[in-house]
Backbone bond lengths (Angstrom), bond angles and torsions (degrees), N, CA, C in turn:
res aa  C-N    CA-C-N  psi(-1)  N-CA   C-N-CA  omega(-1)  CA-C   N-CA-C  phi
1 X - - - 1.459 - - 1.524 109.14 -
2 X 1.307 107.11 117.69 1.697 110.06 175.39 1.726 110.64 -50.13
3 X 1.664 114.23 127.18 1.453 100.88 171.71 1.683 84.89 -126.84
4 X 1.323 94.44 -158.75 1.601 111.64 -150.83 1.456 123.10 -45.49
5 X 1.804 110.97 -37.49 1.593 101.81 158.97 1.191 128.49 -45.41
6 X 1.620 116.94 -33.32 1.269 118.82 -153.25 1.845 98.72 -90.60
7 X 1.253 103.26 -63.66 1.611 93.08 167.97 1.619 130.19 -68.49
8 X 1.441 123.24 -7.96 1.567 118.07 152.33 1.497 104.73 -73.40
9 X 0.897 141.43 -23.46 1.703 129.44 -178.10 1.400 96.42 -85.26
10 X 1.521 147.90 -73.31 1.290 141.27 158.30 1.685 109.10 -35.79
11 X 0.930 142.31 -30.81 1.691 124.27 148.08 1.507 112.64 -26.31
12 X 1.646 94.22 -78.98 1.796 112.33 -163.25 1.377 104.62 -49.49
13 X 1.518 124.06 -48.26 1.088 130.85 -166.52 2.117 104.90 -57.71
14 X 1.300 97.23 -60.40 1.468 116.25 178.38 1.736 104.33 -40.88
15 X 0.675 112.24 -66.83 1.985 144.44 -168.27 1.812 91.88 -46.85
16 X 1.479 112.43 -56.87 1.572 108.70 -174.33 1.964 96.30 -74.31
17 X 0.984 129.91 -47.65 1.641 134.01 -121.98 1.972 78.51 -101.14
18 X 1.728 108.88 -54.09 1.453 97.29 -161.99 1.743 109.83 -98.79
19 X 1.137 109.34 -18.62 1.390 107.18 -173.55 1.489 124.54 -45.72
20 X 1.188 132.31 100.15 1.871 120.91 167.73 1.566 69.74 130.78
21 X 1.178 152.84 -0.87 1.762 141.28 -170.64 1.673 99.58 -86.37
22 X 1.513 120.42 148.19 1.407 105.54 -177.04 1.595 94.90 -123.44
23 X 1.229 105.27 151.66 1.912 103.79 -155.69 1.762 87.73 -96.64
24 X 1.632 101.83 102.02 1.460 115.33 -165.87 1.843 98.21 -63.04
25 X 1.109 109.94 -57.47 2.136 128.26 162.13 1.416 119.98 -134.29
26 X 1.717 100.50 154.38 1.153 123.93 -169.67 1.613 100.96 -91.74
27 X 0.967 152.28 -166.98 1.553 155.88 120.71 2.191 100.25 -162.87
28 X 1.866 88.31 110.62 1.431 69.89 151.16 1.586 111.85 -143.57
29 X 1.194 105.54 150.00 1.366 128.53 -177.85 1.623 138.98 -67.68
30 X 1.763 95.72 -18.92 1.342 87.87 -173.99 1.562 80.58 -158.66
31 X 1.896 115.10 93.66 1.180 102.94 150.07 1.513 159.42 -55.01
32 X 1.007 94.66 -15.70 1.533 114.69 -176.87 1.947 102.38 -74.09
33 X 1.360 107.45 85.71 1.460 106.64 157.91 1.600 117.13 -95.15
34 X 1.375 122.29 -119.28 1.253 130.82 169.80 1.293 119.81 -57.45
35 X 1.887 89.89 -65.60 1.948 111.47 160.61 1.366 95.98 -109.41
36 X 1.153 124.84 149.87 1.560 142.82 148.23 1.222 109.94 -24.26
37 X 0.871 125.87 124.31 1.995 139.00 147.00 1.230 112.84 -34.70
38 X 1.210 120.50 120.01 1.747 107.20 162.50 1.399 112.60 -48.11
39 X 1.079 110.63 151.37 1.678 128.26 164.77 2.160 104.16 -47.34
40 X 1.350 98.74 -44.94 1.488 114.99 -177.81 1.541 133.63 -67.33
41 X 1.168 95.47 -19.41 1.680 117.47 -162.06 1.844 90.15 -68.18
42 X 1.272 157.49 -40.27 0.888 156.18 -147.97 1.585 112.47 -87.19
43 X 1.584 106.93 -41.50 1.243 124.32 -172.16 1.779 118.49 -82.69
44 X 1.426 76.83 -34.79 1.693 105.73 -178.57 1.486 105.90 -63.85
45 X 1.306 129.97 -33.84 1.558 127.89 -151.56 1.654 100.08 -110.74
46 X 1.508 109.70 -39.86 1.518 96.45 -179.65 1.668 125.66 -62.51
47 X 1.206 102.27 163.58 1.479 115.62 -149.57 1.439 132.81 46.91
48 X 1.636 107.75 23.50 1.392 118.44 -176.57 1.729 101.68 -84.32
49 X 1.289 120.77 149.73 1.362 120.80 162.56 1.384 102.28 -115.93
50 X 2.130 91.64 141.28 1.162 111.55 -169.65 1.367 111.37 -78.32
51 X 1.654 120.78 96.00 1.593 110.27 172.64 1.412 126.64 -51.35
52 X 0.947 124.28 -56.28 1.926 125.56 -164.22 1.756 96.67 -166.66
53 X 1.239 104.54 151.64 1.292 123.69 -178.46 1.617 111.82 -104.48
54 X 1.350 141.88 111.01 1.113 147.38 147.00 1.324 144.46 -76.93
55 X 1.359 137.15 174.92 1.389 136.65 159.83 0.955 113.92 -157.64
56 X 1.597 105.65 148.98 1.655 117.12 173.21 1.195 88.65 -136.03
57 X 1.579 117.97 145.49 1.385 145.82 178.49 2.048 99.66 37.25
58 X 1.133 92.75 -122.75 1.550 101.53 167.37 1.308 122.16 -91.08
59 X 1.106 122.01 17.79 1.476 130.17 170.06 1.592 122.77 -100.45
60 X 1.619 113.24 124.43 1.482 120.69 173.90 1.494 109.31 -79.62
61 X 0.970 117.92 119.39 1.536 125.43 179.16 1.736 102.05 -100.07
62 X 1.330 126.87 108.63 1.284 112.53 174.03 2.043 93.35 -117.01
63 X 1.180 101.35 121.78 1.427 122.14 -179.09 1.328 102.16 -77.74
64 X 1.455 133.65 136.22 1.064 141.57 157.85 1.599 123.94 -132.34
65 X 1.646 103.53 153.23 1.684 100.21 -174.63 1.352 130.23 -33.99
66 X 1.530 132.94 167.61 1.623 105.76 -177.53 1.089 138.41 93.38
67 X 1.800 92.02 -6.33 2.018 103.51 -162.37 1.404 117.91 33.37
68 X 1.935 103.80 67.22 1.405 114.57 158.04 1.333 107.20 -134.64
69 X 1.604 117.12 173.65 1.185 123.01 -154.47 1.426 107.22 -154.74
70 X 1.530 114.04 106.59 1.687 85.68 -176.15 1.757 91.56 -116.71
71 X 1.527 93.52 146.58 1.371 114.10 -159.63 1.567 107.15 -119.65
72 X 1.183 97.44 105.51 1.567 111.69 -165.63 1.495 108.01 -100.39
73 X 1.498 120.95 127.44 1.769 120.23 141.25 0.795 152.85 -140.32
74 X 1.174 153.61 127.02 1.739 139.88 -70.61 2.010 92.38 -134.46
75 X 1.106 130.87 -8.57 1.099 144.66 155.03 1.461 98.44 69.03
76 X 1.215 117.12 -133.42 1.928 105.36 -174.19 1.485 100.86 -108.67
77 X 0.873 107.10 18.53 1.788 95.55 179.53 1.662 119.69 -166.72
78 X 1.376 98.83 10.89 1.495 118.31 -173.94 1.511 111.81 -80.13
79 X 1.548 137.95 154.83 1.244 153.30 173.96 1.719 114.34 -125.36
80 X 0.841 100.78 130.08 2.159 103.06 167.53 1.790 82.23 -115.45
81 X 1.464 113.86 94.63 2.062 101.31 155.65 1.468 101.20 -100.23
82 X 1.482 117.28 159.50 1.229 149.13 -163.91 1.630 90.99 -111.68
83 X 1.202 131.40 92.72 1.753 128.59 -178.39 1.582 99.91 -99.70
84 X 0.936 90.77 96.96 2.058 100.11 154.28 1.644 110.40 -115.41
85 X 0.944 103.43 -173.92 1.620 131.37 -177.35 1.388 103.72 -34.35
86 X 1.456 139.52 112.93 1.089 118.30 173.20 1.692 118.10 116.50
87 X 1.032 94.38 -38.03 1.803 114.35 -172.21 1.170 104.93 -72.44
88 X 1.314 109.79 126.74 2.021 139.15 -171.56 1.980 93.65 -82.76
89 X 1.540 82.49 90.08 2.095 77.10 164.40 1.895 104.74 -63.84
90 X 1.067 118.21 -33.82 1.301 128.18 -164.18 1.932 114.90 -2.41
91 X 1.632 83.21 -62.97 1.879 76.53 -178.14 1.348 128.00 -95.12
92 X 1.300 116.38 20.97 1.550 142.71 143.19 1.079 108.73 -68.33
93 X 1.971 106.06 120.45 1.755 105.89 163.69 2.008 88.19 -81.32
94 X 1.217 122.92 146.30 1.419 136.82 150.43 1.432 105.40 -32.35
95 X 1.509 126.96 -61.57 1.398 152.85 -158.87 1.737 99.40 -41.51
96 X 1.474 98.93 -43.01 1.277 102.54 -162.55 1.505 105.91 -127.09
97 X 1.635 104.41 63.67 1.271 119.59 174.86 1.532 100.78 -118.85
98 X 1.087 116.30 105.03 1.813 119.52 -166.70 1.122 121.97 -89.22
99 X 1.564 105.87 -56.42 1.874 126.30 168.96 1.207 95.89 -102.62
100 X 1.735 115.68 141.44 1.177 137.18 161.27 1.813 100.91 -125.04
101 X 1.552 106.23 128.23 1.551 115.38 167.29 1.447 97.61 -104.49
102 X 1.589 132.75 135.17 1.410 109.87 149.53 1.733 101.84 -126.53
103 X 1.321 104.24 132.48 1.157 123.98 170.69 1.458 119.58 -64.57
104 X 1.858 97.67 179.08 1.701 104.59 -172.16 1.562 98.61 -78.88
105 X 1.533 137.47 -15.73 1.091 99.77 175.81 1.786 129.40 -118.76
106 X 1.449 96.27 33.58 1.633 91.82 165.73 1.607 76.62 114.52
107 X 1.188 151.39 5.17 1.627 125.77 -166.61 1.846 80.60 -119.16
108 X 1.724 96.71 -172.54 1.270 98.22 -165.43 1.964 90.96 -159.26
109 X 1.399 108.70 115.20 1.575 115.19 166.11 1.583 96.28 -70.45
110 X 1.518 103.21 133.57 1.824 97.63 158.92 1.849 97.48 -149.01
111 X 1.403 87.80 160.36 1.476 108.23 -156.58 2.011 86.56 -112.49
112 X 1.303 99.90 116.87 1.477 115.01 166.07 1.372 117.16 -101.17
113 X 1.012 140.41 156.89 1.663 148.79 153.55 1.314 121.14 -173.07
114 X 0.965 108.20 94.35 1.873 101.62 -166.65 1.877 111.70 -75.02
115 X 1.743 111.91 -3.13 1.388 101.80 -175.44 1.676 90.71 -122.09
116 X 1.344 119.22 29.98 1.406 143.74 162.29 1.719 92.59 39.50
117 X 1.238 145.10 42.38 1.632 130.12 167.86 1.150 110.31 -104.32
118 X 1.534 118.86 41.95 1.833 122.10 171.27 1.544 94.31 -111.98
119 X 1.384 80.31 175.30 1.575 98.84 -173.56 1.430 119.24 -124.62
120 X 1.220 136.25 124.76 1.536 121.63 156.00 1.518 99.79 -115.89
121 X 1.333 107.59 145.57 1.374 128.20 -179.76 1.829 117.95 -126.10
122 X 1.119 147.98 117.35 1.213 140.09 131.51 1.678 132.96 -22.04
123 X 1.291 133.41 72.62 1.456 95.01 176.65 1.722 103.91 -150.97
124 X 1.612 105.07 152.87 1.464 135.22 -154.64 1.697 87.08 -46.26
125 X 1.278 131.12 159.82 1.702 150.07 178.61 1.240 80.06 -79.32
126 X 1.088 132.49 -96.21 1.634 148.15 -154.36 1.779 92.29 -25.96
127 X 1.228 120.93 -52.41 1.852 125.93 -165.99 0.976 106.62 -91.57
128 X 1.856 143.07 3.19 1.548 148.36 -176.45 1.728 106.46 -73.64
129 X 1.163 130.40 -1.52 1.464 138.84 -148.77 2.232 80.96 -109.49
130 X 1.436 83.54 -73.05 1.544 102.38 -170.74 1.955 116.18 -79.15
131 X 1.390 115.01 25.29 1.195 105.10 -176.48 1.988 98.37 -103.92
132 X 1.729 107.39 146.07 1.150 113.17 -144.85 1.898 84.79 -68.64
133 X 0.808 146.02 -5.50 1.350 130.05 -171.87 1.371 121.69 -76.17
134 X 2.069 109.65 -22.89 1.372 125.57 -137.35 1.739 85.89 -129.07
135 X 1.591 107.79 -36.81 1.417 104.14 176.00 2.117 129.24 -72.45
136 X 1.711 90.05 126.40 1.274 92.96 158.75 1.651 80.71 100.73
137 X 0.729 147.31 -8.13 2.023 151.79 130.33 1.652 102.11 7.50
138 X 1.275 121.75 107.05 1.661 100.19 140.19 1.341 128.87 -74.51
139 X 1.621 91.13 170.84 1.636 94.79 171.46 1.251 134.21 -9.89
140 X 1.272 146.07 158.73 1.071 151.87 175.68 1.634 105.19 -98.88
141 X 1.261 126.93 113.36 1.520 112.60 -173.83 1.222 125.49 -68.98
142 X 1.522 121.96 -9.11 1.264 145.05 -159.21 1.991 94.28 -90.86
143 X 1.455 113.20 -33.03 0.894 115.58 -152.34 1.800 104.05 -105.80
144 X 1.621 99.35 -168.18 1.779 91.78 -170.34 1.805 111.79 -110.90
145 X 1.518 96.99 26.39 1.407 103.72 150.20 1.351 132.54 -108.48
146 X 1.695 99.75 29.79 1.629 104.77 -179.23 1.362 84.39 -131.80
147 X 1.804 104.77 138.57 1.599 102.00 167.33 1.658 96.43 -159.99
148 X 1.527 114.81 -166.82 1.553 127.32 -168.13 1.822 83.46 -78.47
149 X 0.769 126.58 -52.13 1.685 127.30 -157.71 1.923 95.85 -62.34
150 X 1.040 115.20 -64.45 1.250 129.20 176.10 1.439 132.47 -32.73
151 X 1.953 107.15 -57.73 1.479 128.30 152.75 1.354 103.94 -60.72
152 X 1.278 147.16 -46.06 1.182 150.13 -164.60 1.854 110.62 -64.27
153 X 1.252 103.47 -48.12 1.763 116.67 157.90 1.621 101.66 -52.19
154 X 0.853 101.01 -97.64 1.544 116.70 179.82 1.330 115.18 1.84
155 X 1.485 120.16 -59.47 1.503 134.73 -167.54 2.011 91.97 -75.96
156 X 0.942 119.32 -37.85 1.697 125.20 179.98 1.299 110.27 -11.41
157 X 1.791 143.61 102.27 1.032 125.57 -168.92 1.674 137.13 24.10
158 X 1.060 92.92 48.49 1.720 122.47 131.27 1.573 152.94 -64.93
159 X 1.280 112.36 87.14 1.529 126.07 -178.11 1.461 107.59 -70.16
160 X 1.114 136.74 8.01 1.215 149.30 163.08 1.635 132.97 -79.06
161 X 0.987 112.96 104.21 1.536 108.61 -174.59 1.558 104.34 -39.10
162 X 1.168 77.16 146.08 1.777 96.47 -172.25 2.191 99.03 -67.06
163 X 0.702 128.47 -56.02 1.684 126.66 155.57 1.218 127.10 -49.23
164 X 1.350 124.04 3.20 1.291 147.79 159.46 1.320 120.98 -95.89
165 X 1.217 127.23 -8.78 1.488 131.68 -134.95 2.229 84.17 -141.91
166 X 1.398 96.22 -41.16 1.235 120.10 -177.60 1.346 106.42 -54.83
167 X 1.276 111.53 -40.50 1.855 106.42 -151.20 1.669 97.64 -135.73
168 X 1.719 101.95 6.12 1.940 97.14 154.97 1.579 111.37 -53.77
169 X 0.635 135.03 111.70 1.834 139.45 175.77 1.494 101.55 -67.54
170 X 1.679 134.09 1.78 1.978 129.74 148.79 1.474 96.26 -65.90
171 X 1.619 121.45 -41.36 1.455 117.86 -137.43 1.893 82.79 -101.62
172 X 1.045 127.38 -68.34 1.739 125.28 -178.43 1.615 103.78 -124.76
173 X 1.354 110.16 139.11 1.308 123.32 -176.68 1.664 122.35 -108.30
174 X 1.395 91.22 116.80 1.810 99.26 -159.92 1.499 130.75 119.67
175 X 1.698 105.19 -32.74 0.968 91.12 179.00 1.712 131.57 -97.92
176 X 1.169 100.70 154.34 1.471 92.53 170.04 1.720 146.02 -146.58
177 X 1.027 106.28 -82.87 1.793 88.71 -178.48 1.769 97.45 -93.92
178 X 1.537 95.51 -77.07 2.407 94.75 177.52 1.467 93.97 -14.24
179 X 1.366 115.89 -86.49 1.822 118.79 -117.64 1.922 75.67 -92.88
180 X 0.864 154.06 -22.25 1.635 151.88 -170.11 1.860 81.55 -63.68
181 X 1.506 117.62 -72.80 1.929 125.13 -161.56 2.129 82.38 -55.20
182 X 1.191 132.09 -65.73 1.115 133.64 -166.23 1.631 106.05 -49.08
183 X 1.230 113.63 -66.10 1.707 107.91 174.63 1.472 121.13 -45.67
184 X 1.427 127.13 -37.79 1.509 127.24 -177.47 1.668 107.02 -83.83
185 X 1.145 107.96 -40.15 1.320 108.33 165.77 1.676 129.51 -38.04
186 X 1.452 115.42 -50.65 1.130 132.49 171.20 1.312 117.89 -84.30
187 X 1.064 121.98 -27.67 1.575 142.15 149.44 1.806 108.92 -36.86
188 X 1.187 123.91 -76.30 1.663 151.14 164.80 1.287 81.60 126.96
189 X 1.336 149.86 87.82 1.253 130.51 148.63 1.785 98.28 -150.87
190 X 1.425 91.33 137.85 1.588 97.25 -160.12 1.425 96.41 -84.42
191 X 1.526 107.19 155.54 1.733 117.68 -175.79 1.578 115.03 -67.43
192 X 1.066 131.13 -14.55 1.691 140.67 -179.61 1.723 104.26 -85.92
193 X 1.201 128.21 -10.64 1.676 133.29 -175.56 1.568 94.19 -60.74
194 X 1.620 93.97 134.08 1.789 91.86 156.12 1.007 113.82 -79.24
195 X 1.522 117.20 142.09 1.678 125.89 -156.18 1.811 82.23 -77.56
196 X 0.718 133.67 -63.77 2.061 119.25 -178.49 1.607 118.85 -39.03
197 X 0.980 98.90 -27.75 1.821 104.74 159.43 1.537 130.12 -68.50
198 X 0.921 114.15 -20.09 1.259 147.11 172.50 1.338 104.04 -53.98
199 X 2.005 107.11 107.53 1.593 92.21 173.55 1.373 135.03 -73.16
200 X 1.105 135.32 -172.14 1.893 121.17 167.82 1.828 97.38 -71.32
201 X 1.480 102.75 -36.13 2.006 103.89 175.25 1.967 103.72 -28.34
202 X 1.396 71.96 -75.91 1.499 95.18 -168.41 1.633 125.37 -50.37
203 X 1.346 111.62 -48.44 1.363 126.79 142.40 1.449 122.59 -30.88
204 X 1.306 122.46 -52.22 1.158 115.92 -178.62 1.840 111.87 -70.23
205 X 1.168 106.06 -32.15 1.666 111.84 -175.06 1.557 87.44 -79.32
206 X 1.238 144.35 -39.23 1.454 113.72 -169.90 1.369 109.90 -86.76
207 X 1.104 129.35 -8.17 1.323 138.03 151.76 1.567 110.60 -38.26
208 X 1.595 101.24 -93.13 1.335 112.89 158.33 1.419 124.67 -10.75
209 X 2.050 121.26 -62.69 1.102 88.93 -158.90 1.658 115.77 -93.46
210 X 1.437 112.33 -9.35 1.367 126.79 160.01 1.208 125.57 5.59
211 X 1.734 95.19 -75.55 1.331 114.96 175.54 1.540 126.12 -62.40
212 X 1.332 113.67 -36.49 1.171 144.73 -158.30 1.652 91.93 -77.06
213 X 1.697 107.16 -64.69 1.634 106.98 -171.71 2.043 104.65 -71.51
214 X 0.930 97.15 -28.72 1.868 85.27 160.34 1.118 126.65 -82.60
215 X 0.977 149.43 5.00 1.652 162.61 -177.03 1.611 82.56 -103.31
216 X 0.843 94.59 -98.99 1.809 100.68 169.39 1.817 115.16 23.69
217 X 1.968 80.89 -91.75 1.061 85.01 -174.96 1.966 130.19 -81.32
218 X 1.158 72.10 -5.72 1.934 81.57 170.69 1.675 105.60 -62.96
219 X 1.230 126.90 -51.31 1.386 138.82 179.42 1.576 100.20 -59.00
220 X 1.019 132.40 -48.89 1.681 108.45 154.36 1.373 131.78 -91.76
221 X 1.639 120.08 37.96 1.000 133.18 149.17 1.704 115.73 81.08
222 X 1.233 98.17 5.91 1.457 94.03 159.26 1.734 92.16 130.46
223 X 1.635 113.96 -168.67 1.896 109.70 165.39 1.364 97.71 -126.72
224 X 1.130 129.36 147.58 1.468 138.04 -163.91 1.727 99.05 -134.23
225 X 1.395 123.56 86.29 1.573 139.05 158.40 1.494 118.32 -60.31
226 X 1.393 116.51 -61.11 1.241 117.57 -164.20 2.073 100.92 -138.40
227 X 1.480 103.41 -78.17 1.486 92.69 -173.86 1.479 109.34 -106.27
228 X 1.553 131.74 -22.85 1.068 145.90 167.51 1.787 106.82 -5.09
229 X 1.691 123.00 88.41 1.386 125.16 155.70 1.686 161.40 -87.25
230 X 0.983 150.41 42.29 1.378 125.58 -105.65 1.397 96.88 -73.64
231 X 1.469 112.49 -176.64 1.414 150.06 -178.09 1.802 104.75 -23.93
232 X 1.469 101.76 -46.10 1.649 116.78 -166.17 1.883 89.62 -88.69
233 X 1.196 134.22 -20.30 1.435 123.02 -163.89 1.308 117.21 111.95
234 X 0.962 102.16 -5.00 1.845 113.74 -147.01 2.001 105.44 -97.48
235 X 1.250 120.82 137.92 2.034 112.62 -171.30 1.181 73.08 -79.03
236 X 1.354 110.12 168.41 1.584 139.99 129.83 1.446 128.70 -33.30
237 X 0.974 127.84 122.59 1.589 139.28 167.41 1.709 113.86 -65.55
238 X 1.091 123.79 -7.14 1.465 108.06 -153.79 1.562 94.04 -96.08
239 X 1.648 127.34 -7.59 1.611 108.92 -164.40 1.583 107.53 -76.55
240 X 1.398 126.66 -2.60 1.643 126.43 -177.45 1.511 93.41 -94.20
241 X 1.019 134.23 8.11 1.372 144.36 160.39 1.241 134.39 -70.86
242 X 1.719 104.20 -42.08 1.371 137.29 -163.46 1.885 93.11 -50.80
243 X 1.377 113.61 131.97 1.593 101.47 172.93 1.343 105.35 -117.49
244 X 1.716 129.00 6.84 1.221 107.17 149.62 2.263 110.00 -154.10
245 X 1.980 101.73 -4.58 1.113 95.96 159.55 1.620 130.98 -24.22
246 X 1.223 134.40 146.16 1.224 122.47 138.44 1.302 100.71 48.20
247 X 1.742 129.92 53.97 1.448 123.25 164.36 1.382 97.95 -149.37
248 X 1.022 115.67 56.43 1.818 121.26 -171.71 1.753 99.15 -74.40
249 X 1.154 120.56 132.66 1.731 130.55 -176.07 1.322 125.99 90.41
250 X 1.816 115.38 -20.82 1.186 129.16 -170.93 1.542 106.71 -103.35
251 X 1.683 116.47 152.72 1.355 119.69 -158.59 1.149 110.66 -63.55
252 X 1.230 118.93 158.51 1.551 122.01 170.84 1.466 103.17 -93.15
253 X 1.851 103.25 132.05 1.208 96.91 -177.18 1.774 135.41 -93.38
254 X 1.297 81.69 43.37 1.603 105.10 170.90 1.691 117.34 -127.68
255 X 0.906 117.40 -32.96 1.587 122.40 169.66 1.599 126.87 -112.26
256 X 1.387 105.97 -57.34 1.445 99.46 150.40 1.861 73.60 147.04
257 X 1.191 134.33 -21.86 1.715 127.46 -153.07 1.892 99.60 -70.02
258 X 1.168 94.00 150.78 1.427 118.96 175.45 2.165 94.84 -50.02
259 X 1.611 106.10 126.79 1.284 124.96 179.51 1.750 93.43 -66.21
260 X 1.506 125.32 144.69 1.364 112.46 163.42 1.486 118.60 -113.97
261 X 1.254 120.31 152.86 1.833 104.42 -168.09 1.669 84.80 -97.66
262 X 1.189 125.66 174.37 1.454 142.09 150.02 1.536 121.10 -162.26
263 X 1.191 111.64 -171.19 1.655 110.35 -174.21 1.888 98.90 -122.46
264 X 1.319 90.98 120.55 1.523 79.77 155.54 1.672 118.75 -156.44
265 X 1.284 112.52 122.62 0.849 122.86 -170.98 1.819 116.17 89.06
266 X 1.367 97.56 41.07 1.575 109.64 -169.03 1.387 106.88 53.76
267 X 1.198 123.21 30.85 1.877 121.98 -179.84 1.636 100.62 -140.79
268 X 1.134 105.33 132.25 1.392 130.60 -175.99 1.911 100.74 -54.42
269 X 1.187 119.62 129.56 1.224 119.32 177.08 1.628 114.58 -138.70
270 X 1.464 100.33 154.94 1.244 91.96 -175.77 1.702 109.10 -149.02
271 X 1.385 120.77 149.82 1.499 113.12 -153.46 1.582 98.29 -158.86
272 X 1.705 108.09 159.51 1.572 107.06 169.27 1.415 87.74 -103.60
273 X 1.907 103.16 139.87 1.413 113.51 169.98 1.520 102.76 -78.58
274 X 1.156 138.11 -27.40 1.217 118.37 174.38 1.863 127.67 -91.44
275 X 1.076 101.64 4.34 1.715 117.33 -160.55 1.859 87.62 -111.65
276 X 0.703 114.10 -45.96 1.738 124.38 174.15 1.200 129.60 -96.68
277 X 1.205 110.21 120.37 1.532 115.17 -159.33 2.089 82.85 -111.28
């Protein structure tokens, strides 16, 4: 499931390529996403111009004239590509091209997901604060209401694995399973810790590296597993990066010990037993 690298890099991308574009028609084909499409959403958006592109947590906010907002998320297998001149449909089935935007100049936004659990939504600027998708959000980690003092509260008598506690979207917004095993990893603190065990030491480095491993991976454009695309078509660069995701048996590249996989929190995890305490 794309989380915040993946839709802040498809932001930036969106933000230069579509911004000032006015969505000449709507057509979509297959309402049935997560929730159903309004019947309206099609009629409602054409001839809208696209002001500025946003995000909160894992959500694409693309603002449009009118004080509207359509609030897109890409679910585990979903795409928003930007197709102009040039652009490789290739790893798009057609089948599962749902939303089509085409703009004033000949290009065309389209919304892929072939296991349909994304979302696009319609809704008024003024009501984007209070809509149930956006409400009750923590911090933004990117931003300067996330810090060591803050996570350090947070973890405060907690029976919750500390990687559980990580990727609640009340407690940090965006993150999730990849960069959550990647942050504790570099952290040294293994993903099974009760987050109240958790020293302020330790706290402060997962604070720290949070930010650090999302910056990160935004600069190689996201991690691309299975369908994960951005805007241009193109996976993510950052999974040859990964220093202990998805590498269960293989050395850790800080000590040398066998990587271990486990489950926690019904999510695949993965950790050095000797690098993580």
């Amino acid at each position: 499931m794309p989380e915040l690298p993946e839709v802040e890099s498809l932001r930036r991308i969106l933000a230069r390529s579509a911004t000032g574009r006015t969505i000449v028609s709507a057509a979509v084909r297959e309402k049935r996403l997560r929730r159903a499409l309004d019947d309206d959403v099609a009629d409602a958006i054409a001839g809208r111009a696209i002001l500025a592109i946003g995000r909160r947590a894992k959500y694409l906010l693309i603002e449009l004239d009118r004080e509207l907002v359509l609030l897109v998320h890409l679910g585990m297998s979903g795409s928003l590509t930007h197709r102009r001149a040039g652009f490789d449909p290739g790893p798009f089935d057609p089948r599962h091209d749902h939303v089509e935007f085409a703009l004033d100049d000949g290009a065309r936004l389209v919304y892929n997901d072939p296991r349909r659990f994304g979302l696009i939504k319609l809704i008024k600027k003024s009501e984007l604060e209070n809509a149930a998708e956006l409400r009750g959000l923590g911090p933004e980690p990117l931003g300067g209401g996330f810090s060591s003092e803050y996570f350090w509260r947070a973890t405060r008598g907690r029976k919750a694995a500390v990687k559980t506690l990580l990727m609640d979207q009340r407690i940090v917004a965006g993150v999730g399973n990849i960069y959550a095993s990647e942050i504790l990893f570099r952290a040294g603190v293994r993903p099974t810790r009760r987050a109240g065990r958790v020293t302020r030491a330790e706290a402060e480095r997962i604070a720290a590296y949070t930010p650090a491993v999302l910056s990160e991976a935004i600069g190689g454009g996201g991690t691309t597993f299975r369908s994960y695309r951005d805007a241009r078509g193109q996976p993510g660069r950052f999974a040859e990066r990964l220093q202990v995701y998805d590498r269960e048996g293989q050395p850790c590249i800080k000590c040398g010990a066998a990587i271990r996989g486990i489950v926690v929190g019904q999510r695949s995890s993965f950790y050095c037993p000797h690098c993580q305490k």
